[in-house]
ZAPA-297977 format. One line per field, with one value per residue (C-alpha): residue number from 1; residue in three letters; x, z, y. Coordinates in steps of 0.5 Angstrom, whole numbers. Each point is the difference from the previous one (the first is absolute). Example, Ala and Ser with C-alpha at 12.3 -4.5 7.8 and 13.67 -1.06 7.14 Angstrom:
<palums>
resi = c(1;2)
resn = c(ala;ser)
c1 = c(25;2)
c3 = c(16;-2)
c2 = c(-9;7)
</palums>
This chain:
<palums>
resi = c(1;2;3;4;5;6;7;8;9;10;11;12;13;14;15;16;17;18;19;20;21;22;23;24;25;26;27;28;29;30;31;32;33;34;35;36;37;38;39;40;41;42;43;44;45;46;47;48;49;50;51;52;53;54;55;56;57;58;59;60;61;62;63;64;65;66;67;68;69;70;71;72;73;74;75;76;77;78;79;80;81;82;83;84;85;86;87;88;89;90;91;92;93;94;95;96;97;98;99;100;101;102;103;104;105;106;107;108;109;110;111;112;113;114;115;116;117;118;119;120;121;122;123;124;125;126;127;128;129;130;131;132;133;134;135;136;137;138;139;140;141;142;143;144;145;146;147;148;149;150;151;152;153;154;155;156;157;158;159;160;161;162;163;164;165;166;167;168;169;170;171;172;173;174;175;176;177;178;179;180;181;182;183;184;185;186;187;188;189;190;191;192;193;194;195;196;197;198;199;200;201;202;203;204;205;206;207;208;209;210;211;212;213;214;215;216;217;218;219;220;221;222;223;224;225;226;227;228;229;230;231;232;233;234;235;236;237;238;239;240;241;242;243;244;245;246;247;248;249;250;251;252;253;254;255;256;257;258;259;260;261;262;263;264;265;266;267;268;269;270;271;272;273;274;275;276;277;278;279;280;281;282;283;284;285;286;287;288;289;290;291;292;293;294;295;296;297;298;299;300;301;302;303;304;305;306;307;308;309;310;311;312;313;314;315;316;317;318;319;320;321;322;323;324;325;326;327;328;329;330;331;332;333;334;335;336;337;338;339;340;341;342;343;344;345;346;347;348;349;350;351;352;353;354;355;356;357;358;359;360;361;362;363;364;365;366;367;368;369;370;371;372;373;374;375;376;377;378;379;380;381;382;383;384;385;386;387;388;389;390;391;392;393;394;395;396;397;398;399;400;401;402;403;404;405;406;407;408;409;410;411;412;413;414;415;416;417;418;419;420;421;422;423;424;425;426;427;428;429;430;431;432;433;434;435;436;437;438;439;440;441;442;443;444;445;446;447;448;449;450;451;452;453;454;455;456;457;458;459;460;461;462;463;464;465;466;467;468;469;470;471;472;473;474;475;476;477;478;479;480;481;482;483;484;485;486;487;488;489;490;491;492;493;494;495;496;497;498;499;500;501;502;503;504;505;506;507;508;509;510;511;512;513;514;515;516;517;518;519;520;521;522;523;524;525;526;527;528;529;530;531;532;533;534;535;536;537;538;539;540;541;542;543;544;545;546;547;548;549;550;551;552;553;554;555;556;557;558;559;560;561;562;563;564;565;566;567;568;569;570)
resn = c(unk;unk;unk;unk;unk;unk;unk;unk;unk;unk;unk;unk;unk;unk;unk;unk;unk;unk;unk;unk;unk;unk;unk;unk;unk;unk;unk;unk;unk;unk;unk;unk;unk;unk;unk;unk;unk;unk;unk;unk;unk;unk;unk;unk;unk;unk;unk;unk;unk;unk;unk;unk;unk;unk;unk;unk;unk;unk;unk;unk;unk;unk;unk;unk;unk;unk;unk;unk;unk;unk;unk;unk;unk;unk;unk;unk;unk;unk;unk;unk;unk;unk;unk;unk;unk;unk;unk;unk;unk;unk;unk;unk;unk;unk;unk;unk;unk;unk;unk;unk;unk;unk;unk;unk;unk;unk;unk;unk;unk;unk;unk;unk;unk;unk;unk;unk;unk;unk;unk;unk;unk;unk;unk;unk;unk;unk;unk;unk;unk;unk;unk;unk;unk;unk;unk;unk;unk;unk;unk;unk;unk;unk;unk;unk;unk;unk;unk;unk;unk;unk;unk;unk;unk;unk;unk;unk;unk;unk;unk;unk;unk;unk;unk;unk;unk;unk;unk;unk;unk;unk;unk;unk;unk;unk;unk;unk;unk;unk;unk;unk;unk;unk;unk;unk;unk;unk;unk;unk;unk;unk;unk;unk;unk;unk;unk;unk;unk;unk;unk;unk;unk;unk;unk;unk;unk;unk;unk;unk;unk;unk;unk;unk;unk;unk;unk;unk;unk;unk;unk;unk;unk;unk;unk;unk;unk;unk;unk;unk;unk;unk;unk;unk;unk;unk;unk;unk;unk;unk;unk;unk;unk;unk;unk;unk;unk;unk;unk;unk;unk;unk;unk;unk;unk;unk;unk;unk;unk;unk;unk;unk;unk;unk;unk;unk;unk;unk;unk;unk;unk;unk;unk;unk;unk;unk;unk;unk;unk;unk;unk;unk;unk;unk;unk;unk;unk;unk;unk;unk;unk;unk;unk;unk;unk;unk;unk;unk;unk;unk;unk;unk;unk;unk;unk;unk;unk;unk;unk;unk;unk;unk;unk;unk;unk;unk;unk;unk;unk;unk;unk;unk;unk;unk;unk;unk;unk;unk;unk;unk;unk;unk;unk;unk;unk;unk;unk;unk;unk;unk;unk;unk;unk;unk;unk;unk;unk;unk;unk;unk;unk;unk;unk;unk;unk;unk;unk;unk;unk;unk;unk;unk;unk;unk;unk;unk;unk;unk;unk;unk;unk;unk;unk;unk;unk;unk;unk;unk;unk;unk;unk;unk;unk;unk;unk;unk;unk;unk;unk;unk;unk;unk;unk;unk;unk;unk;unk;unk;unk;unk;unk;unk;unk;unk;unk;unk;unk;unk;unk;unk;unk;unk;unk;unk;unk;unk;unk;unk;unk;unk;unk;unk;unk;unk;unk;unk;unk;unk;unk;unk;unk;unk;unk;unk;unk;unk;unk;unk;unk;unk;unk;unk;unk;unk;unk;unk;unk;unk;unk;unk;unk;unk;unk;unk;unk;unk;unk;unk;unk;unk;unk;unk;unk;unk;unk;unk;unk;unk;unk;unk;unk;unk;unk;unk;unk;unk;unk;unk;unk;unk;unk;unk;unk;unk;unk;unk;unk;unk;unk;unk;unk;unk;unk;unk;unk;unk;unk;unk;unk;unk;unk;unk;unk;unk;unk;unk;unk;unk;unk;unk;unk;unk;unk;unk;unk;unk;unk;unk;unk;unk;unk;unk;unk;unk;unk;unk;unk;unk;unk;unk;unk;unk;unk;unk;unk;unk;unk;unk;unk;unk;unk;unk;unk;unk;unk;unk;unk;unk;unk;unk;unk;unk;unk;unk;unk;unk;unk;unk;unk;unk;unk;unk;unk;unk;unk;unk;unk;unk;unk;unk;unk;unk)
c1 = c(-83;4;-1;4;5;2;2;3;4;1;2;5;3;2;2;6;1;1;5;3;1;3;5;3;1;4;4;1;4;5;4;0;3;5;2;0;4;-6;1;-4;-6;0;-1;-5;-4;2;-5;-6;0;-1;-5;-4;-4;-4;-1;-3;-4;-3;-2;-4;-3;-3;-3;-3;-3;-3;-3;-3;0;-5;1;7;0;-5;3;-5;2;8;-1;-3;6;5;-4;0;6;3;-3;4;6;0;4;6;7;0;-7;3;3;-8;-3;6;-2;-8;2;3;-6;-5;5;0;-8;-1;6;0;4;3;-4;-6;-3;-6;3;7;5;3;2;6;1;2;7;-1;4;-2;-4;5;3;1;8;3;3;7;7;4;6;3;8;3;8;2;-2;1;-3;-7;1;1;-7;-3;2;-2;-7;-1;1;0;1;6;4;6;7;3;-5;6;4;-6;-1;7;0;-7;3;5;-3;-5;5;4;-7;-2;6;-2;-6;4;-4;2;-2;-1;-6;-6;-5;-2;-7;-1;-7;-1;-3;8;-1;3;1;4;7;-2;-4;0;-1;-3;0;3;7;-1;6;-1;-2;-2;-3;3;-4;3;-1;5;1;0;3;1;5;3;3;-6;-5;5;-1;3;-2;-3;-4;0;-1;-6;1;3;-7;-4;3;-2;-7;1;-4;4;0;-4;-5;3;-4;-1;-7;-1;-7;-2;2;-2;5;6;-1;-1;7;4;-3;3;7;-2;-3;0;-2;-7;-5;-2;7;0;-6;3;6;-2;-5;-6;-1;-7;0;7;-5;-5;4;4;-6;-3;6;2;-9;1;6;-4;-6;4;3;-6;4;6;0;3;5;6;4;7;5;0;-7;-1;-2;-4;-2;-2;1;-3;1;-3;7;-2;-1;6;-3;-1;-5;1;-5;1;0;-5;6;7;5;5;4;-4;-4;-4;-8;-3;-1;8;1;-5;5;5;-2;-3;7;3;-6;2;7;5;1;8;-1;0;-7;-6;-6;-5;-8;-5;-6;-7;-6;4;-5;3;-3;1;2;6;4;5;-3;5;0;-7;0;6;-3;-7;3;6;-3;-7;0;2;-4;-7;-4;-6;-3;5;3;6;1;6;-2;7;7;6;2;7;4;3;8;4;2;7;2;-3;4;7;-1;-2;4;8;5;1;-7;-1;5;-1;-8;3;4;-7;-3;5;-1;-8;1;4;-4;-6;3;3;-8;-2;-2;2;-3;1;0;7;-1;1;-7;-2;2;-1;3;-3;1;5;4;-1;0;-8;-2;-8;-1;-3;-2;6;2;1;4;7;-1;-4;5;5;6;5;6;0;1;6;-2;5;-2;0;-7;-2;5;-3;-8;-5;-3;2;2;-1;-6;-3;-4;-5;4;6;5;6;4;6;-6;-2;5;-1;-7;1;2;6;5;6;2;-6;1;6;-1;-7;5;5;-5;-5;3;-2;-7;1;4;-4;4;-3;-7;1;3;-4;-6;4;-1;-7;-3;5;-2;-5;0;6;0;-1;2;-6;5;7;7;1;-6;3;4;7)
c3 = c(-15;-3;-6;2;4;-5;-5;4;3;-7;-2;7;-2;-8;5;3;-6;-4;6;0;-8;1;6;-5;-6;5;3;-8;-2;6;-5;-5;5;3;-8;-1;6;3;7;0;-5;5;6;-2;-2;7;2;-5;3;6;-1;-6;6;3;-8;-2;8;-1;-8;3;7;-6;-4;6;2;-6;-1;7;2;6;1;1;7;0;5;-3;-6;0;4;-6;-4;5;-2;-7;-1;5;-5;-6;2;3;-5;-1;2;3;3;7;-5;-3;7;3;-5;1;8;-2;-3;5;6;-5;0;7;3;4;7;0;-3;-3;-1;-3;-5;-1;-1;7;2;4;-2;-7;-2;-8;-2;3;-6;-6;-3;-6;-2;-1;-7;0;-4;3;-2;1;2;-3;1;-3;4;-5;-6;5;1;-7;-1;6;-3;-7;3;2;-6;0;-5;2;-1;6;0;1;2;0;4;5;-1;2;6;3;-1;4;6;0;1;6;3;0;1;7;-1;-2;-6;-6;-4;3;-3;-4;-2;-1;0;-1;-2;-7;3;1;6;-1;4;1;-6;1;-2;3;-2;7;2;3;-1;2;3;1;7;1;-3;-1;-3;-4;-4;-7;1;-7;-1;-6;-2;-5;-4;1;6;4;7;5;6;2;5;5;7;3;4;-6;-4;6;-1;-7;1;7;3;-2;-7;-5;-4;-5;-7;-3;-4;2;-2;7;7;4;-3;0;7;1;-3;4;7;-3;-1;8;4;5;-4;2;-5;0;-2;-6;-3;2;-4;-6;0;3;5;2;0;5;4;0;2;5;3;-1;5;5;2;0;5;4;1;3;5;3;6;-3;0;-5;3;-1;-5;3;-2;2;-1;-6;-1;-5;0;5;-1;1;0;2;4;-3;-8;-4;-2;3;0;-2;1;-1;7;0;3;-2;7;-2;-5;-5;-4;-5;-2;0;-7;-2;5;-5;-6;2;1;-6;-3;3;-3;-7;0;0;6;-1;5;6;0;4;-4;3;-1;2;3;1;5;4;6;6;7;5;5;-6;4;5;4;-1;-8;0;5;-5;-7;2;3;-6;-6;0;-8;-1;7;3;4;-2;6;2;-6;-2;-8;-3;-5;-4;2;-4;2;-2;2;7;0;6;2;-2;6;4;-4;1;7;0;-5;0;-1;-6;-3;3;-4;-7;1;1;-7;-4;4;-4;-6;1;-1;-6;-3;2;-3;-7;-2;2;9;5;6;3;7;1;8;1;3;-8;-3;2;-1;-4;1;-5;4;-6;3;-2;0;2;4;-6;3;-2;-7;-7;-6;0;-6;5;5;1;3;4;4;7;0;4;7;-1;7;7;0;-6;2;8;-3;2;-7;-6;-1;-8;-3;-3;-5;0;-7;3;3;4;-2;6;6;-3;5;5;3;-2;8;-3;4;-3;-3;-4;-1;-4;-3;-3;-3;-3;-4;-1;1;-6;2;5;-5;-4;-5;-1;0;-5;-5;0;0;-7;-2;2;-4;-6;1;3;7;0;0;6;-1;3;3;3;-4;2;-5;-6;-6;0)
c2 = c(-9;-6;2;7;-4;-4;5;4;-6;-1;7;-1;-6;4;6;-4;-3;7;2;-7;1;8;-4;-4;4;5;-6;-2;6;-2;-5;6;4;-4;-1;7;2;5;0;6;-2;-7;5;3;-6;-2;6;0;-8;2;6;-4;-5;6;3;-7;1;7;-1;-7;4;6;-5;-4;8;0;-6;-2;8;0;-8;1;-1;-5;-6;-6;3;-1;-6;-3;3;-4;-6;1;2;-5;-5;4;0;-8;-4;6;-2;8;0;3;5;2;0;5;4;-1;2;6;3;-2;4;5;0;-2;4;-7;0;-6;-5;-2;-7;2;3;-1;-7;-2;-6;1;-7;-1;-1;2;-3;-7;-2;1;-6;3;-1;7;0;-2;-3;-6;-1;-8;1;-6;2;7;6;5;-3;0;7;2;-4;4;7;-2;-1;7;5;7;5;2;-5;-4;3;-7;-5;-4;2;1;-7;-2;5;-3;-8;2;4;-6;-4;3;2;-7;-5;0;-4;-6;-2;-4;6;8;0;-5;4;7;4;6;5;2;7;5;4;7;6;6;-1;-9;-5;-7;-7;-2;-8;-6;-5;-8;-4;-7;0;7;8;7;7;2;6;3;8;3;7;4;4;3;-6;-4;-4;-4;-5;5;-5;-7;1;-7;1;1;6;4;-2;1;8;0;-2;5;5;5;-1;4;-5;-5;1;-8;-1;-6;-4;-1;4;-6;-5;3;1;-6;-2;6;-2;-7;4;5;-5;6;6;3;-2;8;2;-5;3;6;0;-3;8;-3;4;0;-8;1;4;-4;-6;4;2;-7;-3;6;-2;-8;1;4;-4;-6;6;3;2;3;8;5;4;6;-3;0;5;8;3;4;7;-1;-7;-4;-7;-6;-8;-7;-3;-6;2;3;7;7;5;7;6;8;3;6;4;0;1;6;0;-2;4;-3;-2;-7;0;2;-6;-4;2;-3;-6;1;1;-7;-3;3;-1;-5;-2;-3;-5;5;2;-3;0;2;-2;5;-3;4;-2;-7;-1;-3;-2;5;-5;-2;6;2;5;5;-1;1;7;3;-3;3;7;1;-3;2;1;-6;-5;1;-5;-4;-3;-5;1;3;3;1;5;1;-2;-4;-8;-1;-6;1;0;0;8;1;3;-5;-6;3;-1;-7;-3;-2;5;-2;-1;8;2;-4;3;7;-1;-2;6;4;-5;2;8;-1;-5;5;6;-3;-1;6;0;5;-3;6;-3;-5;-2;-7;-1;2;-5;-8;-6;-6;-8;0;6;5;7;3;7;1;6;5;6;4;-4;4;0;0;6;4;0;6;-3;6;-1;3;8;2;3;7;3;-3;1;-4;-5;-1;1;-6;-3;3;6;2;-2;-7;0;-6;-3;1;-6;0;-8;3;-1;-6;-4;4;-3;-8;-1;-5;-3;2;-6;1;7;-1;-7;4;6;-4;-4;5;6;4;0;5;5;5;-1;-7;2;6;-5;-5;6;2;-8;-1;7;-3;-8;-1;-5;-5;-7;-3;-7;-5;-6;1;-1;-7;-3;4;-3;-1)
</palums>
């Protein structure tokens, strides 16, 4: 037997390694991209990414069925394979990564509900990134006086074939952005040192020199956004405020394509830059998804244990028609499970539901859309629930809940990082706070609709409200793509009684799309009514839709910009 355990650990270990292999040479073509201008070749790179983990997991489980045949469900032979492989993989920098994938095919051929020691890693314990002391690969650069001279130096460090537009007066640009950034420190000199990684991040139209400044006395990130036009590679913006970086490392954002030597490393250096950013949502963004999953999963069970009598209660916010959604009020995330019937007038399958989610999984989410993790078998006490969470969650959602003993089996649902309802924010905040959350909601379906996203459902309760007061869509039932929409205006009534008529009394087709009613339904003060129409009004013209309709069939989705106005270039 340990013989067999240890080849196939073996063979496992060189199934993570071709799959980690397969990672990097996709994430390579990203500075070709970048290069070339292919938005649309780094999208579907972006997909193929995301699909290649359950490739590599389905060639891996067909080979260990042929090779263990009868013995594949042999549990005193797969606690051998743990062993073994744990033993494989011990002197690696991204073990955690190898045992994820190690788990992935124990669930998928114990169909395991919850988890299993036996078997399987666990250890809720283990932050993985404790044991990394290896450096990440950076440049550093000395600031011995003129600013502009080091950029220079900074830009010609990172070649592309593309050649810089004007990388001198892009040096000039950002000396001269440091120094009216910095001269609050009150230093001798803005800056002293520079460190940046030698891996470029890219994503959607950008690529990004990720690092840190030094003062005398103190640090700031700071990350160099670089565009390419039609001239050539430019610096479009200096990325120093923490909340700005922090929404480029976001939850809300498409993953980074950097090929990076090592994954923990790296981590290791952004938590230094995001201090508060969850270890999940780092592994996540840089396209490690599994391993966000496993370290979101890894948190989300430590807190619980150290809170035994905290109940899982109705997240806050109007009940959903077709989700019901879950939280733990001490821990900032939602879980969201399909409703077995939907409450009228919603009309549609739970499979097309999962499509959707499918869909934001897939696309760029501009910054304005949750990303959301679909968990399968998460087992809880029953004693974890409030009692009228648990009465509905059985009754409702028998597709997706069962009982086991005293346990309680989340057979499919969604987790998503919890945000203030919208429509409840407006009413807890200043007037003037209300009123700027409103203008970023407009903001939001623009930003949306320019890369391709109808959420469909525009009430207020739909979309959220992040610590950083940015407004975020998170209700996906009714999403689609802005091109398979039919944007009409309102027929005329031409009798009294089609005028008088309850409901509508033309017909509507499911694609069709009325922007003049868009206002009607927001429950807005008046203030915030007009305030929304004067800076957003095209948005609930049809005319605006079909043009950018005409636009996204001819260009593809916009750009999006990833950080506001303020940290771009002059």
């Amino acid at each position: 037997m340990q013989v067999l355990a240890s080849g196939v650990a073996t063979r496992i270990r060189d199934g993570f390694s071709d799959y980690h292999a397969r990672f990097a040479a996709i994430t390579r073509r990203a500075k070709p991209r970048f290069e070339a201008r292919d938005v649309s070749g780094m999208r579907a790179d972006l997909v193929e990414r995301i699909e290649l983990y359950d490739i590599c997991i389905d060639q891996m489980q067909h080979w260990l069925e042929h090779v263990l045949g009868e013995r594949a469900q042999d549990r005193a032979l797969w606690g051998c394979i743990r062993n073994a492989y744990a033993e494989a993989v011990t002197e690696l920098l991204d073990r955690e990564l190898y045992k994820t994938f190690y788990n992935t095919l124990t669930r998928r051929f114990f169909r395991t509900r919850g988890v299993d020691p036996d078997i399987e890693f666990v250890a809720l314990d283990i932050e993985p990134t404790d044991q990394i002391s290896h450096p990440v690969a950076r440049h550093s650069h000395a600031v011995p006086g003129d600013l502009a001279a080091v950029f220079l130096r900074v830009l010609a460090g990172y070649s592309f074939d593309t050649p810089y537009a004007h990388p001198g007066r892009c040096a000039e640009s950002m000396a001269r952005t440091v120094h009216e950034r910095f001269t609050h420190w009150g230093d001798a000199a803005p800056l002293v040192q520079i460190e940046l990684l030698e891996t470029v991040f890219y994503r959607e139209q950008r690529a990004y020199l990720v690092g840190r400044a030094f003062g005398e006395f103190r640090h700031t990130p700071f990350t160099i956004a670089l565009a390419n036009g039609p001239d050539g590679i430019f610096v479009d913006a200096l990325i120093t405020d923490r909340d700005h970086l922090a929404q480029l490392f976001g939850f809300t954002r498409s993953y980074f394509f950097a090929d990076l030597p090592t994954v923990g490393d790296a981590v290791v250096f952004l938590r230094a830059l995001l201090p508060h950013k969850p270890l999940d949502e780092l592994y996540t963004v840089l396209g490690r998804a599994k391993q966000g999953k496993t370290e979101r999963y890894r948190a989300f069970f430590r807190h619980l244990a150290q809170r035994p009598d905290e109940r899982f209660v109705h997240a806050e916010g109007e009940r959903g028609m077709v989700m019901l959604v879950f939280t733990l009020p001490s821990w900032p995330l939602v879980f969201k499970l399909i409703r077995d019937k939907f409450a009228y007038p919603k009309e549609m399958a739970r499979e097309e539901v999962m499509e959707k989610y499918r869909i934001v999984s897939h696309h760029d989410r501009a910054g304005r859309l949750v990303d959301a993790q679909e968990f399968k078998f998460l087992r809880f006490s029953r004693a974890q629930f409030a009692p009228e969470l648990l009465e509905e969650l059985l009754e409702g959602c028998k597709e997706s809940v069962y009982a086991e003993g005293e346990d309680i089996v989340i057979a499919h649902c969604y987790v998503e990082r919890r945000l203030r309802p919208l429509n409840l924010y407006l009413k807890e905040v200043s007037p003037q706070d209300a009123l700027r959350a409103v203008l970023d909601y407009g903001q939001a379906i623009r930003d949306l609709a320019r890369s391709d996203i109808f959420p469909g459902d525009l009430l207020l309760k739909n979309f959220g409200v992040t610590r950083n007061r940015r407004a975020i869509f998170y209700d996906y039932d009714e999403l689609c793509l802005v091109r398979d929409c039919r944007f009409k205006r309102l027929p005329k009534a031409r009798t009294d009684d089609e005028e008088m008529h309850h409901g509508a009394w033309y017909y509507v087709d499911p694609a069709d799309v009325f922007p003049e009613q868009f206002p009607q339904f927001l429950g807005l003060t008046h203030e915030q009514r007009e305030a929304l129409l004067a800076e957003h009004g095209d948005i609930f013209d049809v005319g605006w839709w079909t043009a950018l309709q005409e636009s996204l069939r001819r260009d593809g989705p916009a750009d999006v910009t990833p950080y506001p106005d303020t940290a771009r270039l002059r």
